[in-house]
C-alpha positions in Angstrom: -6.7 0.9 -5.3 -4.8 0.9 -2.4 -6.1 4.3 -1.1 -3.3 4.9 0.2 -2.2 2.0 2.7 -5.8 2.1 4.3 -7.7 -0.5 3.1 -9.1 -2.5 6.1 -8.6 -6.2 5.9 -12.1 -7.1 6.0 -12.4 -5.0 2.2 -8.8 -6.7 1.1 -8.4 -8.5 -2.3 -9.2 -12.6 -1.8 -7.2 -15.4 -2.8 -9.4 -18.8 -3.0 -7.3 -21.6 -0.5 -8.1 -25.4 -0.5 -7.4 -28.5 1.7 -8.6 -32.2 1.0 -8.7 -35.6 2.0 -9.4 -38.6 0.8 -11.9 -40.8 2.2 -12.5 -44.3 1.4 -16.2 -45.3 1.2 -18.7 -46.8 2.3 -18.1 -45.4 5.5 -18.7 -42.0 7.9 -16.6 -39.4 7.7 -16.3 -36.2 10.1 -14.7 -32.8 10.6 -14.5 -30.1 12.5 -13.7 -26.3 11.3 -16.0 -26.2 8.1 -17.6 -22.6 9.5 -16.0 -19.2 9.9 -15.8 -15.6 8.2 -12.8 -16.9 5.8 -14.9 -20.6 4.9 -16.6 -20.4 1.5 -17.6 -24.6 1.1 -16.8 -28.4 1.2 -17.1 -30.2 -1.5 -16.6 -34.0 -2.4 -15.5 -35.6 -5.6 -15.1 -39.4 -6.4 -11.2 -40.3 -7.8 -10.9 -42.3 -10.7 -8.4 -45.0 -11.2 -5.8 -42.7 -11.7 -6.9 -40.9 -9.2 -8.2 -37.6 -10.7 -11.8 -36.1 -9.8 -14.7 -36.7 -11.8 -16.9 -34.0 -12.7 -19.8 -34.8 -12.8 -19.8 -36.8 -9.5 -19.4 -33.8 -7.0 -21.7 -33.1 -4.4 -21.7 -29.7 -2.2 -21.9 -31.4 1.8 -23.5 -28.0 2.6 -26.6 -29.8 4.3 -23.7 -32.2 6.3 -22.5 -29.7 8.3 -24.7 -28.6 11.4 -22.4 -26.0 14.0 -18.7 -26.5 11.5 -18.5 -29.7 12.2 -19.3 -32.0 8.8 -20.5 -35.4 9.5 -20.9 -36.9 6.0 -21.8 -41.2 5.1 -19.4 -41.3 2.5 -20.8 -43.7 -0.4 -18.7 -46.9 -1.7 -15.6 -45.8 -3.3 -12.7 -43.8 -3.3 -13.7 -39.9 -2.5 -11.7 -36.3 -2.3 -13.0 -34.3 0.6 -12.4 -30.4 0.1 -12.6 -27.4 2.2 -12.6 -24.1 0.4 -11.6 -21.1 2.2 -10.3 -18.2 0.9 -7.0 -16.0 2.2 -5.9 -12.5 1.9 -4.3 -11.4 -0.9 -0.2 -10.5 -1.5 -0.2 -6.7 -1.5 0.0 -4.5 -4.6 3.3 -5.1 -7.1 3.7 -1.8 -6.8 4.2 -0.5 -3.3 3.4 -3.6 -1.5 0.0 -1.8 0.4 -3.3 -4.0 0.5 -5.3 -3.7 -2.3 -9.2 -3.5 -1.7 -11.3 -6.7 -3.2 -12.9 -6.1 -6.2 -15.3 -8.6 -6.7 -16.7 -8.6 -3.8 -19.9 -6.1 -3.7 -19.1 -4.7 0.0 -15.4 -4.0 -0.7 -16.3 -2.2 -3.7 -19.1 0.0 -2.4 -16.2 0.8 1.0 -14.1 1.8 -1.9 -16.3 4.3 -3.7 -18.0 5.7 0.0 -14.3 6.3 0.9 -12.7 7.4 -2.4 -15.2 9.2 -4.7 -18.0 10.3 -2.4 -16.0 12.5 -0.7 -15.1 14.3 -3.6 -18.7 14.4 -4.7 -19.4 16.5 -1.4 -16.5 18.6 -1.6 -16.6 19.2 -5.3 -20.4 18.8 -6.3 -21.7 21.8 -8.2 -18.0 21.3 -10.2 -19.3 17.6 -11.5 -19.8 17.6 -14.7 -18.5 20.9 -14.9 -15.3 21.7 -14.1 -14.6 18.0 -13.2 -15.1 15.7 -16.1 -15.0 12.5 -14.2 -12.5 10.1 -12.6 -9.8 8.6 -13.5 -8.0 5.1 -12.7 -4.2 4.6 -12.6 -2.0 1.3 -12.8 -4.9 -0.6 -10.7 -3.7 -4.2 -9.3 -6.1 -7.3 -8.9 -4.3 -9.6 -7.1 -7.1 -11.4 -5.9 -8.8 -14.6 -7.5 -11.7 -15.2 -5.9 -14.7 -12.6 -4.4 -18.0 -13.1 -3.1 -19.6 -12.2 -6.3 -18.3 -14.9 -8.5 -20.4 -16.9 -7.8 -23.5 -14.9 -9.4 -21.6 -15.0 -12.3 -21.1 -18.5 -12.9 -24.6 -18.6 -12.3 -25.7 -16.3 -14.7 -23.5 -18.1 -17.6 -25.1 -21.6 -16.5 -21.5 -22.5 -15.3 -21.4 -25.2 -12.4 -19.4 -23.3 -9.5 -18.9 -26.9 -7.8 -16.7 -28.0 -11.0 -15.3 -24.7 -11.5 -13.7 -24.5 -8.1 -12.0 -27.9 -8.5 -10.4 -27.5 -11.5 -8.9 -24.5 -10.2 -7.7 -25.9 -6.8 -7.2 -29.5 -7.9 -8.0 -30.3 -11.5 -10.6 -32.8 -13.4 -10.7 -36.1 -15.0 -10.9 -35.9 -18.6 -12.1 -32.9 -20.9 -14.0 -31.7 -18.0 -10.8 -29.9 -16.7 -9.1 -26.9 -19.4 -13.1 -26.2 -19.9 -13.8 -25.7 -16.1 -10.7 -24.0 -15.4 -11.2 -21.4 -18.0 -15.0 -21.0 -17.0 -13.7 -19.9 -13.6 -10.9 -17.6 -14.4 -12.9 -15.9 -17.5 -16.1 -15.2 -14.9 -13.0 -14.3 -12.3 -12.3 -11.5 -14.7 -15.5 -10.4 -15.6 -16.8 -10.9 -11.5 -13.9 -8.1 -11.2 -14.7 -5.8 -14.0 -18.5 -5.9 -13.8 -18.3 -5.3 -9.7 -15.2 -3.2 -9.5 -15.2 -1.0 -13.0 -18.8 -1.3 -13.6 -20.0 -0.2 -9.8 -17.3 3.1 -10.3 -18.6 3.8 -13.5 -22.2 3.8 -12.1 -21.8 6.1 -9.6 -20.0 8.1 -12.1 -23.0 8.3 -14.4 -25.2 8.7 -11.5 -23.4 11.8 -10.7 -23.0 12.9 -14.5 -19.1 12.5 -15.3 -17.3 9.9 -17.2 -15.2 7.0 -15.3 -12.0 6.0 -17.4 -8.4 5.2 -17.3 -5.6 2.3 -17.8 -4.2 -0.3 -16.3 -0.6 -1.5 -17.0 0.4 -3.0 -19.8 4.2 -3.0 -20.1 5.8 -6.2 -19.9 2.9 -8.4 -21.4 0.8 -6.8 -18.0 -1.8 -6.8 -20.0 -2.3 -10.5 -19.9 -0.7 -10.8 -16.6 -3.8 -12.3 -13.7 -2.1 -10.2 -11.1 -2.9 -7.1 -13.0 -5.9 -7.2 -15.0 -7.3 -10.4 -14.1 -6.0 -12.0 -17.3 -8.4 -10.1 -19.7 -7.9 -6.6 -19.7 -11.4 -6.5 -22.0 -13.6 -7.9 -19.5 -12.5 -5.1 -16.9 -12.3 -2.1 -19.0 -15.6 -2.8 -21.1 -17.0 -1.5 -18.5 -15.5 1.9 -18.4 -16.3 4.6 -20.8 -13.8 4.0 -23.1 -10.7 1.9 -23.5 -7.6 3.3 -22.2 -3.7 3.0 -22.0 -0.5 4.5 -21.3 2.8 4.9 -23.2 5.6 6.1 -20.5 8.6 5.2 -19.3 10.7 5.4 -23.3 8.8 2.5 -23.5 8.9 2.8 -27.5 10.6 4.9 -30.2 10.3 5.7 -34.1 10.5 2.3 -35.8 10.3 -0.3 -32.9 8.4 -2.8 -32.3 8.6 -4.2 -28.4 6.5 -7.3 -28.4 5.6 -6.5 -24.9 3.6 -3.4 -25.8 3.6 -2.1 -29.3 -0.2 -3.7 -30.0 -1.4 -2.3 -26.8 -2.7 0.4 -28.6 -5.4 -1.9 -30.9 -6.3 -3.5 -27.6 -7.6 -0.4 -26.2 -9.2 0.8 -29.1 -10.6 -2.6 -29.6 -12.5 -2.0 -26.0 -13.8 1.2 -27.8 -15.0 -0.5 -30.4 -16.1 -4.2 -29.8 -18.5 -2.2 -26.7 -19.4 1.2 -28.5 -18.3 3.4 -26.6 -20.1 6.9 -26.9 -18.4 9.0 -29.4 -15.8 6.5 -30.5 -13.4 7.7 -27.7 -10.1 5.5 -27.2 -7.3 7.4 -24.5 -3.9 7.1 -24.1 -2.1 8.9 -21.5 1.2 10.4 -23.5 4.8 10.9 -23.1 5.2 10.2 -19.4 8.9 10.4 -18.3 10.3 10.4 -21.4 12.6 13.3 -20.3 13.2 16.8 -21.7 14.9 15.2 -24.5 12.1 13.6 -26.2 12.1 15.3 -30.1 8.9 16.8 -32.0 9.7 14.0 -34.4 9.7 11.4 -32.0 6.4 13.2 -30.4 4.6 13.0 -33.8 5.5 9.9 -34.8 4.2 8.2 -31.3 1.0 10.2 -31.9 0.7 8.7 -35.6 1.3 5.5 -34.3 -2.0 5.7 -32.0 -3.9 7.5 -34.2 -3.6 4.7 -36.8 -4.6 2.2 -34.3 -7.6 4.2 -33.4 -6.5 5.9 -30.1 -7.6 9.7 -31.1 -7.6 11.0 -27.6 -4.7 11.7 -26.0 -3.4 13.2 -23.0 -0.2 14.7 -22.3 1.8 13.6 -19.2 2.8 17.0 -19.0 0.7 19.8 -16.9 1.8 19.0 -13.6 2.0 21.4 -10.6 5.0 19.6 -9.1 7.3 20.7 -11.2 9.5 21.0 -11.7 10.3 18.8 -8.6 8.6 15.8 -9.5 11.0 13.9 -11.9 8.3 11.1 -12.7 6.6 13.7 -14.8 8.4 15.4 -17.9 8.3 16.7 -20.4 6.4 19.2 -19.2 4.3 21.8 -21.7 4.0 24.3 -18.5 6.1 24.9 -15.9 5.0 28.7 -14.2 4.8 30.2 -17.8 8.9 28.8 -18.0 8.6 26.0 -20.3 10.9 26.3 -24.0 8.2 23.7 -25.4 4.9 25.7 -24.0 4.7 27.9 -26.9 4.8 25.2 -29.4 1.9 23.3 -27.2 -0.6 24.7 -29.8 1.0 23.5 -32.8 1.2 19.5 -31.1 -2.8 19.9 -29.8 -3.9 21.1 -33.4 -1.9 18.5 -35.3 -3.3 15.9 -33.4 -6.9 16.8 -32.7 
C-alpha cells in the first residue's frame, strides 16, 4: 500500500504526537498554536500525588480555544495540559516508500480511486469473470492513529479523552492497561474495518472477492507496525483468512515458534467470521528454490490442510521467469518446466 512511491502526504499513514504542561491552579492559563491541519485536541488532566493523571478528571478545552489560541481558568490544583497532534508516519519496513493511512476514510477512498478503479475501467466486462478479485500482499500499518478512530471508540462506549492519555502519557490506577488496550484494540479494528472492509466493499460492489495476507514471519503477526497488533481485527474483514509460507521458512518436522501456528490463525479468521464456503488461503512454496522435494511439497500441504487451510496457491506461474529469482519453483516456464507434468498429480492430491 505504497502504490508504488506515490502516495501524497496528505493520504500518508498517521502517527498520534503529544506535548504537555503542567499548570498549577487556580489560575489562567494560555496558548497559542492549538489549530492547524496536523492538530487533533487539548486536553487537561488533574495529577495525583504522585503525579500521574486521573481519569476520570479530564476535560476536552475544545470550547477554550477561539482562533488557536487556548485561554483556559485552570481550577485549584495541580493540572497536565495536552496538545494532541498527529505526525506522518516512518515509511514502509519494506522499501522505505510512504504508506497510505488506513484509517482514515479519505486516504482510503484516494487509495481504492487510484488502485482498483482503474482496473475496473480497463478490465470491466472481465470482473467476475476472468478476474476473480484482488489480492493484498505483505501490507504495512505503520500508522497509530486515523481520523476514524474516533467513531470507533464511540461506537464501543469507549471514552476517547481517557484513551488518548493512556496512550501518550499513562493513568492513575486501574484506569491505565484498560484505556490503553481500548485504544490500540479500536486502533486495529479503525484500520481493518476502514482500510480491508472499504476494499472489500468495493470488491463486492463490483462482484469479485477481496483477499490476501499480511506477513507473518518473525512473530509479524503480532507485530503493530504490520498488522496493527491483531491480525483478526484486519483480516475479518476480507473474504477469507489468508497467509503465506515462503522464503524455506519451514521444513518436514519443524516447528519455528515464529510461524508454525500461523496457519490456525488464518483459518481461525475463516472460521470465528464464516467466511462463505469455508475458504482459508495460503500462498505456497515461494522461493523455496528448484530444490524443494515432492515430499517436502506434500508434507507442507498436509500441514495446512490439517490446520484448516484447504486452498492453496502455488508461488509458481510467473511470466518472469525464469528471470525473476524471487519466484521458484516454478510449475511453468514456456512449456520447459521438469516439474510441469507432475502439476496435475500435486493439484489432485490436494484439492
Amino acid at each position: 500500500q505504497g502504490v508504488g512511491g506515490n502516495v501524497p502526504a496528505r493520504y500518508s499513514a498517521k502517527r498520534l504526537a503529544a506535548d504537555a504542561v503542567e499548570v498549577e491552579g487556580p489560575a489562567p492559563f494560555h496558548a497559542e498554536g492549538h489549530s492547524g491541519e496536523r492538530y487533533i485536541a487539548t486536553l487537561a488532566g488533574k495529577l495525583d500525588a504522585g503525579g500521574k493523571i486521573v481519569g476520570d478528571s479530564i476535560v476536552d478545552l475544545h470550547d477554550f480555544i477561539t482562533a488557536g489560541n487556548l485561554s483556559w481558568p485552570a481550577p485549584a490544583g495541580r493540572w497536565q495540559v495536552m496538545k494532541f497532534t498527529h505526525t506522518q508516519a516512518p515509511g514502509l519496513g519494506q522499501n522505505g516508500q510512504v504508506s497510505v493511512d488506513g484509517a482514515s476514510r479519505d486516504c482510503t477512498e484516494w487509495f481504492i480511486q487510484t488502485v482498483y478503479q482503474p482496473h475496473f475501467d480497463r478490465f470491466g466486462k472481465d470482473f467476475g469473470k476472468t478476474i476473480p478479485g484482488f489480492f493484498y500482499d505483505e501490507p504495512e500499518t505503520q500508522g497509530d492513529w486515523g481520523t476514524e478512530l474516533n467513531a470507533t471508540l464511540k461506537a464501543w462506549n469507549v471514552d476517547w479523552k481517557k484513551a488518548y492519555v493512556a496512550y501518550k502519557f499513562g493513568l492513575a490506577g486501574e484506569d491505565d492497561v484498560a484505556a490503553r488496550y481500548q485504544y490500540l484494540d479500536a486502533f486495529a479494528e479503525t484500520w481493518g474495518r476502514v482500510m480491508y472492509g472499504g476494499m472489500a466493499d468495493w470488491c463486492h460492489q463490483h462482484k469479485v472477492i477481496s483477499m490476501g495476507h499480511f506477513m507473518e514471519h518473525g512473530y509479524l503477526y503480532v507485530n503493530r507496525d504490520y498488522c496493527a497488533g491483531d491480525m483478526m481485527r484486519l483480516q475479518k474483514f476480507s473474504d477469507m483468512g489468508g497467509l503465506d509460507l515462503v522464503c524455506q521458512q519451514m521444513y518436514p518436522g519443524t516447528r519455528p515458534h515464529d510461524i508454525y501456528q500461523t496457519p490456525k490463525i488464518a483459518s481461525s479468521i475463516t472460521h470465528v467470521f464464516d467466511k462463505k464456503d469455508d475458504i482459508t488461503m495460503c500462498e505456497m512454496f515461494g522461493a523455496y528454490g528448484q530444490d524443494i522435494t515432492y515430499p517436502q511439497m506434500k508434507w507442507l500441504t498436509d500441514q495446512m490442510q490439517v490446520r484448516g487451510v484447504n486452498y492453496m496457491i502455488p508461488h509458481s506461474f510467473n511470466p518472469r521467469a525464469p528471470f525473476d529469482g524471487d519466484c521458484p519453483p516454478y510449475f511453468y516456464n514456456g512449456g520447459f518446466e521438469p516439474r510441469y507434468p507432475l502439476y496435475r498429480i500435486y493439484a489432485d492430491y490436494t484439492s
